[in-house]
C-alpha positions in Angstrom: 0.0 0.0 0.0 3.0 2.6 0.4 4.3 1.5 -2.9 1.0 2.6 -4.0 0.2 5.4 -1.8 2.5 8.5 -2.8 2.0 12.1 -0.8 4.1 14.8 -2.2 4.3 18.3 -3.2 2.0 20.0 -6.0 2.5 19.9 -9.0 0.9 15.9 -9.0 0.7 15.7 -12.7 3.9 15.8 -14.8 5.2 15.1 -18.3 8.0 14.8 -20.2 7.8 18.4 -21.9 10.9 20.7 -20.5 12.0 24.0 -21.9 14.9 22.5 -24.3 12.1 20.8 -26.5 9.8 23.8 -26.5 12.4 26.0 -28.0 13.7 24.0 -30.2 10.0 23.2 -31.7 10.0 26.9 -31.9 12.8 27.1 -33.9 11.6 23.7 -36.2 8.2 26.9 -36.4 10.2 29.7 -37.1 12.6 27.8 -39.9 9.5 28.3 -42.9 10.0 32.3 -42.4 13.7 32.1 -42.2 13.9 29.9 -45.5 11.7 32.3 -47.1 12.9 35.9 -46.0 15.7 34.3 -47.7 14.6 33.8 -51.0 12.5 37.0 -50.8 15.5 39.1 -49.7 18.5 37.2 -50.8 22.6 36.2 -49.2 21.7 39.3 -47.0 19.1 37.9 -45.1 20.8 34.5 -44.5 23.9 36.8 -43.3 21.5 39.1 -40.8 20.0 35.6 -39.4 23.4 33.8 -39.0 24.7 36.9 -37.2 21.8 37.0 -34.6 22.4 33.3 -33.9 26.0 32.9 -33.5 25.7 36.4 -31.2 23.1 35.8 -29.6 24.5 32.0 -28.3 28.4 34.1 -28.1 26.4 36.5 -25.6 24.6 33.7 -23.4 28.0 32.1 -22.9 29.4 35.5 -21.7 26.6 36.2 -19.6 26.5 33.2 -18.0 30.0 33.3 -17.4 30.2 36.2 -16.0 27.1 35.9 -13.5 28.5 32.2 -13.1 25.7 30.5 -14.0 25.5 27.3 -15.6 26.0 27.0 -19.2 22.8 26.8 -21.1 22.7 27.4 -25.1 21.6 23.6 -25.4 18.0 24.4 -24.5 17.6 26.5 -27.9 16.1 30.1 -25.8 19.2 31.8 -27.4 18.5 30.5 -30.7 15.1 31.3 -30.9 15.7 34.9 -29.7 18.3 35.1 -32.1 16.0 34.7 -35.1 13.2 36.7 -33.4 16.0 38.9 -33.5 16.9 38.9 -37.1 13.2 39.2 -38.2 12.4 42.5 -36.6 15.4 44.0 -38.7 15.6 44.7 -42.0 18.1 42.9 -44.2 20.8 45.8 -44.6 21.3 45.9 -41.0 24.7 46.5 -40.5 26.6 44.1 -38.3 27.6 45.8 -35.4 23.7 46.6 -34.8 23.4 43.2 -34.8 26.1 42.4 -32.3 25.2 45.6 -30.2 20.7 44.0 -30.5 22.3 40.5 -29.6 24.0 42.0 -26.2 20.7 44.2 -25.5 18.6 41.2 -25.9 20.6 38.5 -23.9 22.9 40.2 -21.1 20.5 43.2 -20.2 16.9 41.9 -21.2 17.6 38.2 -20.1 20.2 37.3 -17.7 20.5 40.9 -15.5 16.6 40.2 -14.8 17.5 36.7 -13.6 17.6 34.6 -16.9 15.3 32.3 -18.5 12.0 32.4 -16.6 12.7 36.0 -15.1 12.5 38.2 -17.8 9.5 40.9 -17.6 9.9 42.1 -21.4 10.4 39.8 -24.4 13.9 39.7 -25.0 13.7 40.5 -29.1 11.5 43.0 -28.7 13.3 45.0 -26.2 16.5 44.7 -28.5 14.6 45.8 -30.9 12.8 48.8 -29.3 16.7 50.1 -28.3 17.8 49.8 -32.1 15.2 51.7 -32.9 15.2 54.2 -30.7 19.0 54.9 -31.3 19.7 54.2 -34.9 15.7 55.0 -36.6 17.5 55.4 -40.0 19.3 51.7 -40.1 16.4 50.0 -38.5 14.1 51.4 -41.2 16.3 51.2 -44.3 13.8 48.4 -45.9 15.0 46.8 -48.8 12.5 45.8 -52.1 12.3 41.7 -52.9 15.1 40.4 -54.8 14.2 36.8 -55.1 17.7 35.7 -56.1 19.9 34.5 -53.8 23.4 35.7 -55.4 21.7 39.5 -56.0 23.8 42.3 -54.8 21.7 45.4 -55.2 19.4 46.3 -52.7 17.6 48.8 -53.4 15.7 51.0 -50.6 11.5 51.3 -50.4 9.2 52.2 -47.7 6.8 49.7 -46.1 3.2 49.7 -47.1 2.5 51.0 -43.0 5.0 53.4 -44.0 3.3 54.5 -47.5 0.1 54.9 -45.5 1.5 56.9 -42.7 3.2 59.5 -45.2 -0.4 59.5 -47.1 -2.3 60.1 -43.7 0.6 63.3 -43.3 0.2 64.7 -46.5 -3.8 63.4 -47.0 -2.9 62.3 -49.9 -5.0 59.2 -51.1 -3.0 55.8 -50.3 -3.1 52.4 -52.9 -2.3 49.6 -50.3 -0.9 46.8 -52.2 -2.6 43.9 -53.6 -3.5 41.1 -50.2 -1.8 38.5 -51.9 1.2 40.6 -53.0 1.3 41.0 -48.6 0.2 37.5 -47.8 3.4 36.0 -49.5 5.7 38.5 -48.5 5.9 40.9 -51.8 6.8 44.0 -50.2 9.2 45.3 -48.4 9.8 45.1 -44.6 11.6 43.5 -42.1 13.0 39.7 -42.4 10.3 38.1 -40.4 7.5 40.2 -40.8 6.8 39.9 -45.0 5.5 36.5 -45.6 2.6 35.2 -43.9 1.8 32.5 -45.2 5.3 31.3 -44.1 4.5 32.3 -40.2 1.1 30.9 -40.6 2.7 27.7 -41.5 4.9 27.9 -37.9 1.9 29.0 -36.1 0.0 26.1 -37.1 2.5 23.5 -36.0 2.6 25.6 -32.1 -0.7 25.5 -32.2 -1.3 21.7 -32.8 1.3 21.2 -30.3 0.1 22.9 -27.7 3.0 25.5 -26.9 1.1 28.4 -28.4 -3.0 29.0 -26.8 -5.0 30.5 -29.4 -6.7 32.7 -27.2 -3.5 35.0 -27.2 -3.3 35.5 -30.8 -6.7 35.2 -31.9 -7.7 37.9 -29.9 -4.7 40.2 -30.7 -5.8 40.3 -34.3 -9.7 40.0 -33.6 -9.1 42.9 -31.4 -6.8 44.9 -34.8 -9.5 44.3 -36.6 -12.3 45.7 -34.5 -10.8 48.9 -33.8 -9.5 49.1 -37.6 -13.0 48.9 -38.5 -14.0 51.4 -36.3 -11.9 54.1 -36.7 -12.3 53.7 -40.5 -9.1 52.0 -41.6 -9.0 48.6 -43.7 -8.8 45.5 -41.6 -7.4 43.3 -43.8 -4.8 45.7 -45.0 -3.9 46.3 -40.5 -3.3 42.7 -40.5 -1.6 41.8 -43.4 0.8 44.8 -43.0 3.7 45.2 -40.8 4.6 42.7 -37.8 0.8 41.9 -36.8 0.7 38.2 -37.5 4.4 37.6 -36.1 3.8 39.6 -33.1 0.7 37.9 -32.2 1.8 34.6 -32.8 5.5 34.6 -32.0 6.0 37.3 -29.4 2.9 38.1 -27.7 2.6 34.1 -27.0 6.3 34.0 -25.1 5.6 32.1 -22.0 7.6 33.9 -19.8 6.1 37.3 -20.5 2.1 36.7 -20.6 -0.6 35.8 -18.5 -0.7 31.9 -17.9 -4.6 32.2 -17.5 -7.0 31.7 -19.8 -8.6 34.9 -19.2 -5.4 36.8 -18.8 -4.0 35.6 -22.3 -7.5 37.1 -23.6 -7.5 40.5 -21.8 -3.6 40.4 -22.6 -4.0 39.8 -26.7 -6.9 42.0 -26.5 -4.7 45.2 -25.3 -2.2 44.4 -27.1 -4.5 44.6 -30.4 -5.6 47.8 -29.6 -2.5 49.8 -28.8 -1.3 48.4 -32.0 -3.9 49.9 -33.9 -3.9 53.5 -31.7 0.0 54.0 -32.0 -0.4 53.0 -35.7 -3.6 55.4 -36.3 -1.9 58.4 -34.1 1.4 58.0 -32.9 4.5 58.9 -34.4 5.7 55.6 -35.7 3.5 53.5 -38.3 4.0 50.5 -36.5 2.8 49.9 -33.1 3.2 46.1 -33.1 6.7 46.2 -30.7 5.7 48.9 -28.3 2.3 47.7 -27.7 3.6 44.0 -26.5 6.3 45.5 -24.6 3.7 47.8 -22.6 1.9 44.8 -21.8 4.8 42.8 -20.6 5.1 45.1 -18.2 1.6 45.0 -17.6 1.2 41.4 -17.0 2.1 40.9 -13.4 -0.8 43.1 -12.8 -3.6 41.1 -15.3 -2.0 37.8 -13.0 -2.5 39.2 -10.2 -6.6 40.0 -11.0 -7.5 37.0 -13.1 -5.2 34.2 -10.6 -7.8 31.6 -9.9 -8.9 31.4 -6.4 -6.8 28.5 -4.4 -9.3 25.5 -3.6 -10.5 25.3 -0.3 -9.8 28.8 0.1 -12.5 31.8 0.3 -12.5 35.3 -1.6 -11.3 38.0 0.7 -14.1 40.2 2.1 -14.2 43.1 4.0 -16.6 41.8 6.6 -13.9 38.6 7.2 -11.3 41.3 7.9 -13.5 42.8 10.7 
């Protein structure tokens, strides 16, 4: 009977799932975009994604190192940030941004907060959000579609979020590009953020899997769409356009940096939707996709802390039981 008969800690119910085979099915998602950002934008885009990788792992052996920690880059977190690195850039980023993104992302975002796990703000995302912030002109230097591997012209275009956003100044009458031309990556833009049908693809595998909930992503673009429609904008064109669909599916989904509830992952994707859309409609930038996840990273303790389920065989605090 005491073979039988086991009394121990929670959690009661385990499985074999650990965080090196989550990231590295993460990776096996992300590889559809890479392989195609690298057709769409050539030898540069392989170059930008290699260089965000070997960094990135360079700068988790550093850090770990130095904080003497134990060495880590097997469980594929470094990787993975790596490419969500890469994608938020275009492909003329120069190298040292990359290097310089890599460090940001790794040694100040990661492992000063604590490391994996302890992180408040998405580690590419932040990286990214610094870039921006001190070198706007590199980090928005979008090259056109070469489709040839070997081409070594790039030339320079604006995004279609951009286009609009110059339109909107000058109201001027903006052509979006054709849906198609945007659903297989046709335009310019950042590495990660062109082709969708090449992130849906990824998503899908998360999704059967079970890393990724839908409710997150589902109601980050549900939510784009609503306030698209209402303020008189195109829906389809919000979430075709720009980093919607690999910000709701890729980084507003990280585990570490939004709500493990049910009904937080909802009121999280929800608010993340919207800010989108309002720093896209009125703020200075025509992409709101970064800043709106990294305000509700920092938000997320707080939607925890209001939708944690009550524990069982405990009551709801009342002010008469504290009399």
């Amino acid at each position: 009977m005491s073979d039988r008969f086991v009394v121990s800690a929670s959690p009661h119910l385990r499985d074999t799932t650990n965080t090196a085979k989550v990231m590295w099915w993460v990776v096996v998602a992300l590889a559809p975009t890479a392989v195609t950002s690298i057709y769409i934008f050539g030898w540069r885009s392989l170059l930008v994604q290699s260089l965000a990788v070997a960094a990135c792992l360079a700068a988790e052996v550093l850090s770990e190192l130095a904080l003497k920690r134990p060495i880590t880059i097997g469980d594929g977190s470094a990787v993975v940030t790596g490419l969500l690195l890469a994608f938020t850039c275009p492909a003329s980023s120069p190298w040292w941004m990359i290097l310089i993104g890599a460090a940001v992302a790794i040694f100040l975002v990661k492992h000063l907060f604590g490391g994996i796990g302890y992180n408040i703000f998405n580690p590419a995302l932040a990286a990214r959000a610094v870039l921006l912030s001190s070198w706007p002109v590199a980090m928005t230097a979008w090259s056109e579609p070469v489709r040839s591997f070997l081409r070594m012209d790039a030339v320079s275009a604006a995004t279609p979020l951009g286009l609009m956003k110059e339109a909107a100044r000058a109201q001027t009458a903006f052509v979006p590009p054709g849906y198609l031309e945007q659903f297989l990556g046709n335009v310019p833009g950042s590495l990660g953020e062109t082709s969708k049908v090449a992130l849906l693809a990824g998503a899908v595998l998360l999704l059967v899997l079970k890393i990724v909930d839908w409710r997150t992503p589902v109601s980050f673009l549900a939510a784009m769409a609503a306030l698209s429609a209402v303020l008189g904008r195109n829906p389809a064109f919000d979430l075709l356009a720009g980093g919607a669909v690999l910000g709701a599916f890729f980084m507003a989904t990280d585990m570490v940096t939004s709500p493990t509830t049910k009904a937080g992952r909802l009121i999280f994707g929800t608010a993340c939707g919207l800010l989108t859309i309002l720093i896209r409609a009125y703020g200075g930038f025509p992409e709101g996709v970064c800043y709106a996840i990294l305000f509700m990273n920092a938000l997320n303790p707080l939607i925890e802390q209001y939708v944690r389920p009550r524990r069982f065989g405990t009551r709801a605090f009342r002010k008469e039981a504290a009399r």
